[in-house]
C-alpha positions in Angstrom: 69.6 27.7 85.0 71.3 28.1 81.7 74.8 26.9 80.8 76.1 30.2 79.6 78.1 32.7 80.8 76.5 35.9 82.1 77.7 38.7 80.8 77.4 42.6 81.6 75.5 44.8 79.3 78.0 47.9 77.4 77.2 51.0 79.3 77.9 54.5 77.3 80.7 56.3 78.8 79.5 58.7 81.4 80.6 62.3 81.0 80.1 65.6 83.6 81.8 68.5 84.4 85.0 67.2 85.9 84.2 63.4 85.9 84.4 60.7 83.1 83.5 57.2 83.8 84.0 54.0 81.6 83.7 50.1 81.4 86.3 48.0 81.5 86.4 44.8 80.0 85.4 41.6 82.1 88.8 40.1 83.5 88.8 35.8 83.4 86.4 35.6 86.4 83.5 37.6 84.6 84.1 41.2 87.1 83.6 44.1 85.2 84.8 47.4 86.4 85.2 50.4 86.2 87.5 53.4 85.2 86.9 57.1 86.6 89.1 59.8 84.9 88.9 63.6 87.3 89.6 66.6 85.6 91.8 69.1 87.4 89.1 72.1 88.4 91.9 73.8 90.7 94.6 75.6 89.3 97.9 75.9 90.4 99.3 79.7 90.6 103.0 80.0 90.3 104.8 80.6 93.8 106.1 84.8 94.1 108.1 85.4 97.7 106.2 88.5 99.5 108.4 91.7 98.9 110.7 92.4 101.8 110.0 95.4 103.5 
């Protein structure tokens, strides 16, 4: 076994419709993670009260 630290290989940033996934850098113990960023696909109609009869 070798010495040296292992290290993660850079993954591209991952893109689809409403998703977006990056790499984070390795924190002190050598964990990489990751970030997920969701677009909105609802949107939010502005409330009207029903008209009274």
């Amino acid at each position: 076994m070798s010495d040296q630290p292992k290290k993660r290989p850079q993954v591209p940033e991952g893109k689809s419709l409403f998703l977006t996934t990056r790499q984070k850098k390795p924190n002190e113990k050598g964990f990489v993670g990751y970030e997920t960023i969701w677009k909105s696909f609802q949107k939010e109609a502005e409330y009207t009260p029903p008209k009274r009869p």
